[in-house]
C-alpha positions in Angstrom: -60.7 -62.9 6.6 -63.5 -63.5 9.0 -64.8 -67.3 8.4 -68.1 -66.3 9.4 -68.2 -63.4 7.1 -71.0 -63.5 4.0 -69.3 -64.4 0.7 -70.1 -63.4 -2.4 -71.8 -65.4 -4.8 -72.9 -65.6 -8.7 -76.2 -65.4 -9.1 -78.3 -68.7 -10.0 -80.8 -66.8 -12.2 -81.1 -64.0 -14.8 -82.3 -60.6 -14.2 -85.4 -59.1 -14.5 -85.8 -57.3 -18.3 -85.2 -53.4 -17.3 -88.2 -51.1 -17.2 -87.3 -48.9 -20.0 -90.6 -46.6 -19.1 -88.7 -45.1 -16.2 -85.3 -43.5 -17.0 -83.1 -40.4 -16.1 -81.5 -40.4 -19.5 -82.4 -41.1 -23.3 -82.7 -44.3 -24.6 -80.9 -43.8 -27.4 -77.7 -42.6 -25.0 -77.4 -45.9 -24.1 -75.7 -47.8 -27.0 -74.6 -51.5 -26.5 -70.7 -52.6 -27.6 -71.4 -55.2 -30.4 -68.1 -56.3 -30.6 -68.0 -55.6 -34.2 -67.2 -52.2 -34.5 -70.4 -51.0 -34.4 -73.2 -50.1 -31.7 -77.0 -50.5 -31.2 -78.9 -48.0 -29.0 -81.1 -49.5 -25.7 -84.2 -47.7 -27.8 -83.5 -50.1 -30.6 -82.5 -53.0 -28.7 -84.1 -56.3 -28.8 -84.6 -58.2 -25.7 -82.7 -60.9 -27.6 -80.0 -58.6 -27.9 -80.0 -57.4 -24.5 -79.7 -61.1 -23.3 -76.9 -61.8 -25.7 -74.6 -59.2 -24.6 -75.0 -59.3 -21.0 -71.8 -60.0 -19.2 -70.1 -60.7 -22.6 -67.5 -58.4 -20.5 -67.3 -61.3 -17.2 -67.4 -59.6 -13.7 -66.1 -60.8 -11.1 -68.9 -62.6 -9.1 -66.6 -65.1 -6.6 -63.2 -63.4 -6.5 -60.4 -65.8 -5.4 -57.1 -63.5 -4.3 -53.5 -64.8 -3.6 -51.1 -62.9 -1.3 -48.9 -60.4 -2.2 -46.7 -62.8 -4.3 -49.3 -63.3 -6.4 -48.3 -60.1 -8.2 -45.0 -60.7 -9.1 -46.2 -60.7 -12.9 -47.0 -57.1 -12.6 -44.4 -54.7 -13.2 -43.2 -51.9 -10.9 -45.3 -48.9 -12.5 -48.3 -51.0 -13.2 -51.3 -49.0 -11.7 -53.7 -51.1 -9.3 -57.0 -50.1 -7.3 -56.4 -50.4 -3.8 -59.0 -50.7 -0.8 -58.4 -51.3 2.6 -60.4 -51.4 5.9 -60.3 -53.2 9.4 -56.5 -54.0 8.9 -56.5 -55.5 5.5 -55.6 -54.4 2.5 -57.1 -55.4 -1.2 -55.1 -54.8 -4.7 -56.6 -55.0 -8.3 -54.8 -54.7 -11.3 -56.1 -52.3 -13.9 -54.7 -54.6 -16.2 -56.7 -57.6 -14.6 -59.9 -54.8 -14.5 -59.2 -54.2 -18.5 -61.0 -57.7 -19.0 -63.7 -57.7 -16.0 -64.6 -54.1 -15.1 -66.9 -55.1 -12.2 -66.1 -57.1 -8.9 -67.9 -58.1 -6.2 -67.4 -59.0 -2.7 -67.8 -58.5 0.8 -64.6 -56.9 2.5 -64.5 -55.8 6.4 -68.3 -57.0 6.5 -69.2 -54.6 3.6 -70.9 -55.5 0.5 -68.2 -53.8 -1.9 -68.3 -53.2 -5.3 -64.6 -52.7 -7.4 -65.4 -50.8 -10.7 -63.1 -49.9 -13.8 -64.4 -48.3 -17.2 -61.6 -48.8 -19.3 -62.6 -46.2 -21.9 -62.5 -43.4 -19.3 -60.2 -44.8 -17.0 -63.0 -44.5 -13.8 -61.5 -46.3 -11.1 -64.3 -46.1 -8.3 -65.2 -48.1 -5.2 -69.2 -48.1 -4.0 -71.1 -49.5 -1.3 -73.3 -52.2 -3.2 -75.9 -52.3 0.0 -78.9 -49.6 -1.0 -82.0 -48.7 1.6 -80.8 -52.4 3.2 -80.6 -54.6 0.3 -77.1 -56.0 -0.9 -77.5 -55.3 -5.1 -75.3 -57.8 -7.5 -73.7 -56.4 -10.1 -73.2 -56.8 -13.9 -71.9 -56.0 -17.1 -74.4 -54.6 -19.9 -71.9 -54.4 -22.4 -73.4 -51.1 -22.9 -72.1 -47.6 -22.5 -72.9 -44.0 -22.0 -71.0 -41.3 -22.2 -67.9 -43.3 -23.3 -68.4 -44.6 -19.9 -70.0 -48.2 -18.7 -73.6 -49.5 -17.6 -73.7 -51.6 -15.0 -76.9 -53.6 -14.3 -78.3 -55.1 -11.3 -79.1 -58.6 -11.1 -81.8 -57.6 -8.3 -84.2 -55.3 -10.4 -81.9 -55.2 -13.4 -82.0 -51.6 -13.3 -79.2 -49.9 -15.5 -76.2 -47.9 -13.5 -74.1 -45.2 -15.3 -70.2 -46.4 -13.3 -68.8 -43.2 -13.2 -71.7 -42.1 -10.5 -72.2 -45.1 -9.1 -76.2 -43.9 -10.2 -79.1 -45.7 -11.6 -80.4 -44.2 -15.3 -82.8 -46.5 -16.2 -85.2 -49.2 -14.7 -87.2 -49.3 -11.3 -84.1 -47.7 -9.6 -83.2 -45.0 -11.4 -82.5 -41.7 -9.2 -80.4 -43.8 -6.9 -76.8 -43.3 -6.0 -74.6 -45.6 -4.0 -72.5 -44.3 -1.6 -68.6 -44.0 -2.8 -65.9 -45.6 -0.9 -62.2 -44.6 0.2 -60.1 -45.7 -2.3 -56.6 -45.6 -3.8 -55.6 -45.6 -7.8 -51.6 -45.9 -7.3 -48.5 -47.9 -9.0 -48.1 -52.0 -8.0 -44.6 -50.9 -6.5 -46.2 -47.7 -4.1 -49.1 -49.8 -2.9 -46.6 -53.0 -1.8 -44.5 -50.9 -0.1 -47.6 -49.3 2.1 -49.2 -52.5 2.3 -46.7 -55.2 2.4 -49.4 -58.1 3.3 -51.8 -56.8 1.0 -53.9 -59.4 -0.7 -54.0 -59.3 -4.6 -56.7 -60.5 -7.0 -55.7 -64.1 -8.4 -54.7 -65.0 -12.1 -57.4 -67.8 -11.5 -60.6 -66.1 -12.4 -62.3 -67.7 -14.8 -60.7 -66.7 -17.4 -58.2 -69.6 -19.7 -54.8 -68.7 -20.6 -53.8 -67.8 -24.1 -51.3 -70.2 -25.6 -50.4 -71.0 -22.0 -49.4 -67.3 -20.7 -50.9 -65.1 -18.9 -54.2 -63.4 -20.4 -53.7 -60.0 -18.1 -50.6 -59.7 -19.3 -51.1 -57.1 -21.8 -52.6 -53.6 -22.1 -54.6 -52.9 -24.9 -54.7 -49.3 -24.1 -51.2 -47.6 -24.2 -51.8 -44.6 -25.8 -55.2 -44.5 -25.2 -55.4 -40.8 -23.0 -53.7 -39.2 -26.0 -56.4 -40.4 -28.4 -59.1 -39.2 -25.8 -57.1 -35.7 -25.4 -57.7 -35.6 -29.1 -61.4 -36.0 -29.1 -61.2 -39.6 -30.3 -63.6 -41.3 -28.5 -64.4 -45.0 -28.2 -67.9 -44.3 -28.6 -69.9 -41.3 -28.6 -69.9 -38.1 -25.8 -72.0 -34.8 -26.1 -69.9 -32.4 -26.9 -72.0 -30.0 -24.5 -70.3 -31.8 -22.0 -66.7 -31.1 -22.5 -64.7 -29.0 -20.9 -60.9 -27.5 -22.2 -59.9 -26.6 -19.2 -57.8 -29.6 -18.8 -57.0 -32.0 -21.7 -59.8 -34.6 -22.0 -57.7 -37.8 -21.4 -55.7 -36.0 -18.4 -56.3 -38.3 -15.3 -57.8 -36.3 -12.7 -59.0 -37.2 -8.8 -61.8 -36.2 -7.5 -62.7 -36.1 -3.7 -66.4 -35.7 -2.7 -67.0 -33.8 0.6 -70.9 -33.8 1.4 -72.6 -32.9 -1.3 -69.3 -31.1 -2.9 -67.6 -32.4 -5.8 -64.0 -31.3 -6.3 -61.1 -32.4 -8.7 -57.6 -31.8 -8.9 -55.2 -32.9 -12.6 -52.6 -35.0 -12.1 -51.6 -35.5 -15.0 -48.5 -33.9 -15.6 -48.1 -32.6 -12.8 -45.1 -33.3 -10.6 -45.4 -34.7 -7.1 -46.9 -32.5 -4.5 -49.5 -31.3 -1.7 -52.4 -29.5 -1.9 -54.0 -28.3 1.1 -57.8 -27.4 0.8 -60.9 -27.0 2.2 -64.1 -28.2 1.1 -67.7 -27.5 3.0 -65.5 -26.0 5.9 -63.6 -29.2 6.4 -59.8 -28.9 5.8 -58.2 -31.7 3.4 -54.5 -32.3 2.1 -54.2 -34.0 -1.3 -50.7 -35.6 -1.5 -50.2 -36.5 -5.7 -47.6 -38.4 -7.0 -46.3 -38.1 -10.8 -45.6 -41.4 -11.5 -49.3 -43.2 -12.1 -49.8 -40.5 -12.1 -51.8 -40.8 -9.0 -53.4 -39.0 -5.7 -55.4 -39.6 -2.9 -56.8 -37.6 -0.5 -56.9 -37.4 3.2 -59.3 -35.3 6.0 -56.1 -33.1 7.5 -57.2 -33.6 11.5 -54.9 -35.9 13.4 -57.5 -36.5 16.8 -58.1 -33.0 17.3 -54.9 -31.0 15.8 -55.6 -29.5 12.8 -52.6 -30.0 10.3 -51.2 -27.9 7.3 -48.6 -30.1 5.1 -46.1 -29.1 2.9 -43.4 -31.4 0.1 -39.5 -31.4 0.3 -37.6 -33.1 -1.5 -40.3 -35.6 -2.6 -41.1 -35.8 1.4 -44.7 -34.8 3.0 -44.3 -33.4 6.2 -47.0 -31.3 8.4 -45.8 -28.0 9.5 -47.7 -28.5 13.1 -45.7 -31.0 14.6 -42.7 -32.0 11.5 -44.0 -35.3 11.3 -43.4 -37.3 8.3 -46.4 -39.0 6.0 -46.1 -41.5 3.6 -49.0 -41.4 0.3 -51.5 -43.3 2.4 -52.2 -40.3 5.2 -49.7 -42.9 7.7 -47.0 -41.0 9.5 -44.2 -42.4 9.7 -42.0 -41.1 12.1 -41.9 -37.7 14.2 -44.3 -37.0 17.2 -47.4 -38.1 15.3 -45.7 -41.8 14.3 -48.4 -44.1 13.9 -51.4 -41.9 13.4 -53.6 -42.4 10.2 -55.2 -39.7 8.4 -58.9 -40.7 6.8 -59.1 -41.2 3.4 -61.6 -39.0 2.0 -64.0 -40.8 -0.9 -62.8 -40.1 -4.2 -63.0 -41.3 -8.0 -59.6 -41.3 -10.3 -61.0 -40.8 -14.1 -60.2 -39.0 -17.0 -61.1 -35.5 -17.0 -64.2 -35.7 -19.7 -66.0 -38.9 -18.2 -66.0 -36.9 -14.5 -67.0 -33.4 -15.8 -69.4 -34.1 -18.2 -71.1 -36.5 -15.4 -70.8 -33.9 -12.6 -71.1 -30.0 -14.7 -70.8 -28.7 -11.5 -67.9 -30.1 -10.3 -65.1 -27.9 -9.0 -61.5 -27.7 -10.7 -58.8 -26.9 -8.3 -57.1 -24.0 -9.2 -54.1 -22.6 -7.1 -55.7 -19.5 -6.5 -58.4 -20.9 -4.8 -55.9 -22.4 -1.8 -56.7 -20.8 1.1 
């Protein structure tokens, strides 16, 4: 990484207390985590309160990574987050993000901000840098929707993860832009990215009786409870939608101003090629994860159609061959790298009932 590069830093000071006068969403939607079982809404909050549970769930304020040995303690199928830009690639651990949810940094010179909610499984990427000032994130310990609130340390405005939005406080209406990322198995993202960095064991957080904390995953099992309508804490039911199972894990590209999503969740490993806001995209999914990412389908000015044999992508233009990150690996297009289009991996409630007019891909709709 670039020396001369800013660094991220934990802030010195505490917020400012949120404006609760200007808001996008009810206070009493917004219920803190006590940690005992039990929840208190923002509209009954104390400030005292407030205080007390902020960043009881510690982000990530100076993350320290190791190389790509440093994951060895993960196995195979173990699902990370994975960013990279400028010829450098970045892992996180879901099971690491289990106990911190929010990290930030600076990566390829931009102010980058890792999420993970846990109780929805929203794995999302955003640009921290809004109308030219680098925001700070942290942990309310509060939730809505099932889903977390972020705050930030600069106006200490309250952010809904899933959109990446601001719901309550000085800058609510605002929306940070998402970033290309990847939501794939420890095992798929080594083998695209064999010098990627990984997150270190070393953050901040003491080992229990001398093994490793992130060791563990509290939440096997957890999509079926969602599918059930089991919820961690409370969702409208307005918002749901049985089109797919709640807990199914779905990805969802944005295109413009377009929303799209496509289940992965039980579904076997295969190519979707689309078109959103007239620009043509291939989704390559894989089961195992399960994950899928999504990539724009020009390669310099050849449009390309793709199709899967054999558990092998290959466009029909040129019979190149493309590995899961848009690369292709061999044939006359060897070399060249697809763009990743923006996208969030969630659980189908938490996306739908944030975004009611999102699009579900159906495969009558393929052109």
């Amino acid at each position: 990484m670039n020396d001369d590069a800013p660094r991220p830093m934990a802030p010195r000071v505490s917020p400012p207390k949120v404006d609760r006068d200007i808001r996008s969403v009810e206070l009493n939607e917004i219920l803190f985590d006590t940690f005992r079982g039990g929840f208190i809404p923002l509209a009954e909050a104390s400030d005292e309160t407030v205080e007390g549970l902020r960043d009881a769930i510690r982000p990530i304020y100076e993350p320290k990574y190791d190389d790509v040995s440093g994951g060895n303690w993960l196995r195979s199928d173990d699902l990370v987050i994975g960013y990279a830009t400028d010829g450098e690639a970045f892992a996180y651990p879901i099971k690491m993000l289990n106990l911190h949810e929010i990290i930030n940094d600076f990566i390829g010179g931009k102010a980058v901000l890792i999420t993970y909610c846990p109780l929805c499984a929203s794995a999302v990427v955003y640009n921290r840098e809004l109308d030219g000032d680098v925001l700070v994130f942290g942990n309310t310990s509060a939730l809505h929707e099932s889903d977390m609130i972020m705050y930030d340390h600069n106006t200490g405005s309250y952010w809904f993860q899933v959109l990446g939005e601001a719901v309550v406080g000085e800058l609510t209406g605002k929306r940070m832009d998402l970033l290309p990322s990847q939501t794939v198995t420890w095992a798929e993202w080594k083998k695209l990215h064999p010098d990627t960095k990984i997150l270190a064991l070393d953050q901040g957080i003491r080992p229990i009786r001398n093994t490793n904390p992130y060791d563990r995953d509290s939440f096997v099992g957890y999509e079926d409870r969602v599918s059930s309508g089991r919820f961690a804490f409370p969702v409208t039911e307005s918002k749901l939608d049985d089109r797919l199972r709640f807990g199914d894990m779905v990805l969802t590209v944005q295109v413009g101003e377009t929303h799209k999503a496509y289940a992965l969740t039980g579904m076997p490993n295969r190519v979707i090629n689309d078109e959103i806001e007239g620009r043509a995209i291939v989704m390559i999914a894989r089961s195992d994860g399960p994950s899928g990412s999504a990539f724009f389908s020009l390669a310099g000015d050849q449009l390309l159609a793709f199709r899967i044999t054999d558990d092998v992508v290959e466009d029909l233009e040129t019979k190149s061959r493309w590995d899961v990150s848009g690369f292709a690996v061999s044939g006359p297009l060897a070399g060249t790298q697809l763009e990743l289009v923006p996208s969030r991996t969630s659980m189908w409630f938490s996306v739908i009932g944030a975004l009611p007019d999102l699009i579900l891909y159906d495969e009558a709709d393929t052109p």
